[in-house]
Steps between C-alpha positions, in 0.01 A plus 500: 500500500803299402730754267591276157757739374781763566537816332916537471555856426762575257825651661778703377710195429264397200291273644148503333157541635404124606179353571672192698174254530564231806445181381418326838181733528329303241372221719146472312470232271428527117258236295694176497667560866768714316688665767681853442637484838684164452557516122449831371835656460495527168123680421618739838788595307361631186228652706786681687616622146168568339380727804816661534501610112131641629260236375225377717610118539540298812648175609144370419413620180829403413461121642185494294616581167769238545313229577201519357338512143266795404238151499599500896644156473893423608691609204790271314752716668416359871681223583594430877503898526604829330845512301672671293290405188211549698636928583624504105070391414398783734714744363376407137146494631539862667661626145278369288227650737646843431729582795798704416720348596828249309737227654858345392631196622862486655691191432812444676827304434578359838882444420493874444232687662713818531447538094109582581566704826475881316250433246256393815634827696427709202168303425387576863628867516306552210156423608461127507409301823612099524394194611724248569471169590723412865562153647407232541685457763479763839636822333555831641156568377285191667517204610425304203484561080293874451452791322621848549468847340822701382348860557807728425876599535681663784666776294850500760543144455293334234358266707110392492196572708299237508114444573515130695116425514559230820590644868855474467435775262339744836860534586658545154348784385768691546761309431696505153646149369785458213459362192729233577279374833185497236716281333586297797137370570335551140326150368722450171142281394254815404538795345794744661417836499116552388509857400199666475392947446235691412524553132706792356254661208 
């Protein structure tokens, strides 16, 4: 049986416990020939954050809530695939379903990115995970516009651990990158840094 997922084990560094799900595993097709495997970055992402924070969700469930209406039809948010406003819907969905869980959006000024850098350091270091929006050009990430998770900080040198849901991710798992190579490859056209935690009560 083909293995969907890693389990990253935290480490003494500060990375987090990760459920990394792999992207390219998810060759089945969903109603309307919707393919996680070739466009399911985004739903695989959240999923990597939602299972990681201990709730039972998968690339699947995750697709499904995006894309479709609780009638079962193609909701307004799917256009040519799932975007940003497409994660945001989920998110709301998932909240207003009850899941503990919050979210802030991370805007950037790209003249001076380095104004942003410790608020998302502290953000992450204090219990949020990211997704951010690379390419869409070849990156250090793929090959071609995708999302990735921000798991956690390396406490010696503040750099991030990322969950990268496509297989150049296999050999980045341990692997830190800056801020300032996020930066590099983000796509300055969707949201920056989608924070998202499990709700402090």
């Amino acid at each position: 049986m083909i293995k969907k997922y890693d389990i990253i084990e935290q480490n003494l560094d500060g990375r987090r416990l990760t459920i990394r799900f792999k992207q390219y595993e998810y060759t089945e097709l969903l109603p309307g020939d919707w393919s996680i495997k070739e466009n399911g970055c985004g739903p695989t992402s959240l999923a990597t954050i939602l299972a990681s924070f201990g709730y039972h969700e998968d690339p699947v469930s995750i697709s499904k809530r995006m894309l479709y209406n609780e009638f079962g039809f193609l909701s307004n948010n799917y256009h040519d695939g799932v975007n940003g406003m497409s994660i945001i819907y989920c998110l709301n969905k998932l909240i207003e379903e009850g899941m503990n869980i919050e979210y802030k959006i991370i805007k950037i000024n790209y003249d001076h990115p380095e104004w942003m850098k410790q608020k998302v350091i502290d953000m992450i270091k204090n219990g949020y995970m990211a997704i951010v929006n690379v390419g869409p050009q070849e990156n250090i990430f793929s090959q071609r516009g995708h999302y990735i998770t921000v798991t956690s900080i390396n406490r010696k040198n503040n750099e991030f651990y990322v969950a990268n849901p496509c297989n150049n991710g296999d050999n980045q798992i341990d692997v830190t990158f800056t801020y300032e190579q996020i930066m590099k490859d983000i796509y300055k056209d969707n949201f920056d840094f989608l924070m998202i935690r499990k709700k402090i009560i």
